[in-house]
N, C-alpha and C positions, 0 to 999 in steps of 0.2 A: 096701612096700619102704622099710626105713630109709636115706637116705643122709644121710653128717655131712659136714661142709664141712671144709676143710685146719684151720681154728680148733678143730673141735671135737675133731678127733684128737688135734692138738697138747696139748689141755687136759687130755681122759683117758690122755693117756702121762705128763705131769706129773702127774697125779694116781695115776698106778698108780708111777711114782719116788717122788712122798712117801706112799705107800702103803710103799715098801720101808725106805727109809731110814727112817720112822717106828718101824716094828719093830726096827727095829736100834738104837733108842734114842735118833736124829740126830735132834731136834727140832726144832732150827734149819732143818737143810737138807730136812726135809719143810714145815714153813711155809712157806719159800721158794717150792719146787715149788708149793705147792696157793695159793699168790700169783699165781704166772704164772698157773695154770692157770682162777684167777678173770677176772685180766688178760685173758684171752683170750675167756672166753664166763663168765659167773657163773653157777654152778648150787648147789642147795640142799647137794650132797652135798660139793665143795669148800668151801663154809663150815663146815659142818660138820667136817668132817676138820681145816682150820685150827682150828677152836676146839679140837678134842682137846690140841692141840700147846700151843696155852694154858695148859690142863686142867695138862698136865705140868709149864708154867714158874709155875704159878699167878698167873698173870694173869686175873684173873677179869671184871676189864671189859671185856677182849675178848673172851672167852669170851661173853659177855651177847652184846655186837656182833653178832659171828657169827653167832651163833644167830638173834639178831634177824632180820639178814639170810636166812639160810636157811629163816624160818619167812616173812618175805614171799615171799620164789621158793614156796615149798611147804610151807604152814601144818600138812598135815599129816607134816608129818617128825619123826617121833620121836626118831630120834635129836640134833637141837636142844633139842626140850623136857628127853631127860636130860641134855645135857651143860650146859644153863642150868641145871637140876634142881644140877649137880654145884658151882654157885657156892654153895649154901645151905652 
């Protein structure tokens, strides 16, 4: 049985908001969301998702961060290694 705590929901609803507004083109206000959503519990896949948003403003040191980040939570996360892949 999985259960999340009040933090961990909070984090995957902000994470599924910069999930939405990211497709919509709002990069600003999905970095945000996937800001809190770190604030609140850190996981590989909200860093990740921030560094996309990088990706788009070409910010590429964060982008690095991020990943970096995301690859300590969970080394094998691929999706970090492409989006650091995408500073080259």
């Amino acid at each position: 049985m999985l259960l999340l705590t009040l933090q961990e929901i909070a984090a995957h609803l902000l994470k599924m908001k910069g999930n939405k507004v990211y497709a919509d083109g709002n990069y600003a206000d999905a970095k945000s969301a996937y800001s809190e959503a770190i604030a609140l519990t850190p996981q590989a896949a909200f860093f990740t998702n921030r560094a996309a948003c990088y990706v788009e403003e070409r910010k590429w040191r964060k982008v690095v961060e991020d990943c970096d980040r995301a690859l300590t939570l969970d080394p094998r996360r691929v999706r970090a290694f492409e989006r650091k892949a995408s500073d080259v």
